[in-house]
C-alpha positions as CSV (number, residue, x, y, z in Angstrom):
1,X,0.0,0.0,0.0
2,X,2.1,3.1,-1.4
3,X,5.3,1.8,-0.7
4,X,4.7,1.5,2.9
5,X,6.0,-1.2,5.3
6,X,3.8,-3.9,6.6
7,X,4.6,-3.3,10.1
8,X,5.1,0.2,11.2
9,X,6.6,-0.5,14.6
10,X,7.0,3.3,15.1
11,X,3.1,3.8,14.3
12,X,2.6,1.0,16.6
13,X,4.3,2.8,20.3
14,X,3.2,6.1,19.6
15,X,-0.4,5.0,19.2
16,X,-1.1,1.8,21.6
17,X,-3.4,4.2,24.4
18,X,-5.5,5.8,20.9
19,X,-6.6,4.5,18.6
20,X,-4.9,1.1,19.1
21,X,-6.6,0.7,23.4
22,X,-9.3,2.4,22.6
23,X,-10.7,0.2,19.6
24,X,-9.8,-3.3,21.5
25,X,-11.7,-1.4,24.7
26,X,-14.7,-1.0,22.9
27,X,-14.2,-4.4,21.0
28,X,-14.5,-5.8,24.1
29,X,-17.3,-4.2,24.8
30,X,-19.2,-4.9,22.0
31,X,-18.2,-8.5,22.0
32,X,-19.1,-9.2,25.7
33,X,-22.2,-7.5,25.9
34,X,-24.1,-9.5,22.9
35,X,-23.0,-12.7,24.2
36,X,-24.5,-11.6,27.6
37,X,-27.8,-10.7,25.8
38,X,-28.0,-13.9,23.8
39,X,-26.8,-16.0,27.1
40,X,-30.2,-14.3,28.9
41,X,-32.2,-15.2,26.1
42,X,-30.7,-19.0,25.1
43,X,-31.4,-20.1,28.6
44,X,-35.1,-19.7,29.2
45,X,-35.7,-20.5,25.4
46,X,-33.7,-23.7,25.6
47,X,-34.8,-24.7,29.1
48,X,-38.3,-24.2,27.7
49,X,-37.7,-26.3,24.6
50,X,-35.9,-28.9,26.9
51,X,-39.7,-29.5,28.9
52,X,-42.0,-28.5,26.1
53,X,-39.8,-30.8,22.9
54,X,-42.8,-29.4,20.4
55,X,-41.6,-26.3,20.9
56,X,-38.2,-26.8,19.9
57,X,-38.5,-27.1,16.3
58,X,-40.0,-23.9,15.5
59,X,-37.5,-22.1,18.0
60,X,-34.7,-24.1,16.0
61,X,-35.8,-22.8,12.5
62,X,-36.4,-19.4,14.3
63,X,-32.8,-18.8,15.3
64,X,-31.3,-20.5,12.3
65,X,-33.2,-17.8,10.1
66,X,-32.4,-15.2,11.9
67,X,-28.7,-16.4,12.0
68,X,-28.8,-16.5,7.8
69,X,-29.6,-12.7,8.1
70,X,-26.5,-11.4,6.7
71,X,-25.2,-8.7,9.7
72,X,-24.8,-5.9,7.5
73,X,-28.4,-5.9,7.0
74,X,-29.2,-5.5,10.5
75,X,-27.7,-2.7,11.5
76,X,-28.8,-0.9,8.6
77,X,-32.4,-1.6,9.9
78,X,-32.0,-1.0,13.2
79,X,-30.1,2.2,12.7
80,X,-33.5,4.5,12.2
81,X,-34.3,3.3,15.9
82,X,-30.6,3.0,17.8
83,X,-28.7,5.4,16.2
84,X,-24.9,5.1,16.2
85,X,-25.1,3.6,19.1
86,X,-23.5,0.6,20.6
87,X,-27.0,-1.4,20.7
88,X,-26.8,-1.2,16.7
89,X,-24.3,-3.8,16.9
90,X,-25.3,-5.5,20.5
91,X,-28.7,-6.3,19.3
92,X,-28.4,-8.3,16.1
93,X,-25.0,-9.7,17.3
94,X,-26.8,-11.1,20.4
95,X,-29.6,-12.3,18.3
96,X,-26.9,-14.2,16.2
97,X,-25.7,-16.1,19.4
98,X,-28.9,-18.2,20.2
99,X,-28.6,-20.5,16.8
100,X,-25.6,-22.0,18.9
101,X,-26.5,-21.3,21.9
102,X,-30.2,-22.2,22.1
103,X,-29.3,-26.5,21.1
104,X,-26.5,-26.6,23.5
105,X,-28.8,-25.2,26.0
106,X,-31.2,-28.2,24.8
107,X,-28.5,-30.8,24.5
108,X,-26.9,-30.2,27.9
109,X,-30.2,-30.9,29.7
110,X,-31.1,-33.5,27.4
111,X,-27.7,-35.4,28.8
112,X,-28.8,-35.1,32.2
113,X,-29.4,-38.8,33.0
114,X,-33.0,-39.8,34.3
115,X,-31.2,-41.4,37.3
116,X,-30.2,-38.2,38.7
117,X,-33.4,-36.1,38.1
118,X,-35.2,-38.7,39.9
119,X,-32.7,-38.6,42.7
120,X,-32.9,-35.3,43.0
121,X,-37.0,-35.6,43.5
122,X,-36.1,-38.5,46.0
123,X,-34.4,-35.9,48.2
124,X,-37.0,-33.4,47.9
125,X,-35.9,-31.1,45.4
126,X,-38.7,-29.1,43.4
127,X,-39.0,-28.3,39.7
128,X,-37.0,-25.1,40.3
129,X,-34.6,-26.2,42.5
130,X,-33.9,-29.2,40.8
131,X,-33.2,-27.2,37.5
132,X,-30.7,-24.9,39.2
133,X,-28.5,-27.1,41.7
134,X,-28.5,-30.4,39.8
135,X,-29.6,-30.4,35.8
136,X,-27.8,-26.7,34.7
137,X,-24.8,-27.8,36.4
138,X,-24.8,-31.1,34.4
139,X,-25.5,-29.6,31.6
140,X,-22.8,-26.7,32.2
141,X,-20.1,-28.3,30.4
142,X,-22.2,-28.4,26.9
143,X,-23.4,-25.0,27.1
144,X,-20.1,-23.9,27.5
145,X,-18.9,-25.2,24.3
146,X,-21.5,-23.7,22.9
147,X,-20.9,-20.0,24.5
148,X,-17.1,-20.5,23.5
149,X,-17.3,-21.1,19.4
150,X,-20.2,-18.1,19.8
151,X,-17.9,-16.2,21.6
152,X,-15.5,-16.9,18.7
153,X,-18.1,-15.4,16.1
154,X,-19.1,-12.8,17.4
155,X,-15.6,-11.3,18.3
156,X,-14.8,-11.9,14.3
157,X,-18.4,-10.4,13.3
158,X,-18.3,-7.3,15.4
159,X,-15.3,-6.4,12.8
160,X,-18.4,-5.8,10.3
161,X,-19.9,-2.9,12.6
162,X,-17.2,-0.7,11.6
163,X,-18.6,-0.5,8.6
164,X,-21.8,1.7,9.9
165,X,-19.6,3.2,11.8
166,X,-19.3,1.5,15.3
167,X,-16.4,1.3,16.5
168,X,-13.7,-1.9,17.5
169,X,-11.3,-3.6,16.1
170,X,-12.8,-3.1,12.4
171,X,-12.7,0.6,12.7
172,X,-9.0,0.6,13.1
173,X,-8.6,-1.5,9.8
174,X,-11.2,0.2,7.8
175,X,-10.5,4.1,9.3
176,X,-6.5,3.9,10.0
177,X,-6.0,1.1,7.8
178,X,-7.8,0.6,3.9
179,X,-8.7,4.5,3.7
180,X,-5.1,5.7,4.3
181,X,-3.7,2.6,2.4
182,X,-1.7,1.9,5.5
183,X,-0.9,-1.7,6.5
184,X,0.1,-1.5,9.6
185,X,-3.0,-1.0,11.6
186,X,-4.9,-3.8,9.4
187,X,-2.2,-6.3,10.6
188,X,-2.2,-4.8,14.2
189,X,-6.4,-5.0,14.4
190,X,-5.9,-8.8,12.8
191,X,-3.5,-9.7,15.5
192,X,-5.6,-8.2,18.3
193,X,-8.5,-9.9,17.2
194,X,-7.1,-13.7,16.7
195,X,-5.1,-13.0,20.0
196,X,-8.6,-11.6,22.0
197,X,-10.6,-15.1,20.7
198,X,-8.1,-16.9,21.7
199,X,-7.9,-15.5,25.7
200,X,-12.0,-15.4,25.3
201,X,-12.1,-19.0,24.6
202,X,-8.7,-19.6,27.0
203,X,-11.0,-18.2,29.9
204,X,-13.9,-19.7,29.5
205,X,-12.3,-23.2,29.5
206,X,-11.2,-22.1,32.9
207,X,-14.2,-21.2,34.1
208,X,-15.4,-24.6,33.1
209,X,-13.3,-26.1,34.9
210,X,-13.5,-24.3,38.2
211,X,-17.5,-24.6,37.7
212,X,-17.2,-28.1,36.9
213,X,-14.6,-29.4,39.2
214,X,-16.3,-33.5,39.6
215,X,-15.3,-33.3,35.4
216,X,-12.0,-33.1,36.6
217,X,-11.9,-36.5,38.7
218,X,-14.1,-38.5,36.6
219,X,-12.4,-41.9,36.3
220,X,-8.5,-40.8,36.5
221,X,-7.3,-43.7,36.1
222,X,-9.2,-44.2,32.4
223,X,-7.5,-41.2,31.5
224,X,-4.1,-42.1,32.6
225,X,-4.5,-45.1,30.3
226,X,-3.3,-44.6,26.7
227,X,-5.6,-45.2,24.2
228,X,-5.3,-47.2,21.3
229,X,-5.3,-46.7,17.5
230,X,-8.6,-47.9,17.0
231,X,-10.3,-45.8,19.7
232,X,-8.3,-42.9,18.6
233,X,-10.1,-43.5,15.0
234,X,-14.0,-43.5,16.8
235,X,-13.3,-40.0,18.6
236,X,-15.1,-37.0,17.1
237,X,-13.3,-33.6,17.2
């Protein structure tokens, strides 16, 4: 891009508190906040399609439509209503969340074996109850996996706000970087934005497993064991 150097290390020092801090600040922002809002959404939706199963199918094809909604198109129809503002982004972002979020919700409490719900009536335990202390928490492992490849998207989408003018990481690349014809912040808001999935999807793996901590000493000595090439070929990823 006119001659200049792919890495401007010079650009880099003299601008980490602004632009550079303040565009992963507010990625961060708008990154976190949608996954919030589809999280508060997914979990009465798929708790309600877990105890009601007709209802899941038209919640499924629901999300999934909504999820085929190219993003660009959203925020152009929601700008008349939020402005330039952050919810531009939040809203259709969150929205995108519960087509992965909503059948892990499902899933996880569909894994909860019978044995334990009934246990769990045994002792007492009421409808509510009983969904909070013993079936979410045996589910939590499965809806974590689902909250960690939407917390992936999302960070990568919110790159396509910049483009009605909400800021992130996506600002830097389109506003420092592709209209001055200047590399540098391109690679630096790439690199930021791998790096932040990455610690995203780092921590919530470690909030798994402080959440989850009977996962941890299930069977140690199984896992101790090596496995052999034929069980290694009937894994899934």
């Amino acid at each position: 891009m006119n001659g200049a150097p792919l890495i401007d290390w010079d650009w880099i020092t003299r601008n980490l508190d602004d632009p550079i801090g303040t565009r992963l600040l507010e990625h961060l922002y708008l990154s976190f906040a949608p996954l919030l809002l589809g999280l508060l959404l997914a979990l009465p939706l798929g708790i309600a399609c877990a105890r009601w199963r007709p209802l899941y199918p038209p919640v499924f094809t629901g999300v999934n439509v909504l999820y085929a909604i190219p993003s660009i198109a959203l925020f152009f129809l929601l700008l008349p209503y939020t402005g330039f503002s952050a919810w531009t982004a939040i809203i259709p972002l969150g929205l995108y969340t519960l087509a992965i979020l909503v059948p892990n919700v499902v899933s996880g409490l569909a894994q909860v074996p019978d044995h334990v719900r009934q246990a769990a009536v045994a002792m007492g335990f009421g409808p509510l109850r009983r969904l909070i202390q013993v079936e979410l928490p045996v589910a939590l492992p499965v809806i974590v996996a689902g909250l960690r490849i939407a917390a992936v998207a999302t960070i990568s989408m919110v790159s396509v706000a910049s483009l009605v003018g909400i800021g992130g990481l996506g600002q830097l690349i389109l506003t420092e970087g592709f209209r001055r014809q200047f590399p540098t912040p391109i690679v630096v808001g790439i690199v930021l934005s791998v790096a932040l999935a990455f610690v995203v999807d780092g921590l919530l793996v470690l909030a798994q497993r402080a959440l989850t901590p009977w996962t941890r000493d299930r069977d140690p000595v199984a896992r101790a064991r090596p496995r052999t090439v034929g069980a290694a070929k009937g894994g899934n990823a």
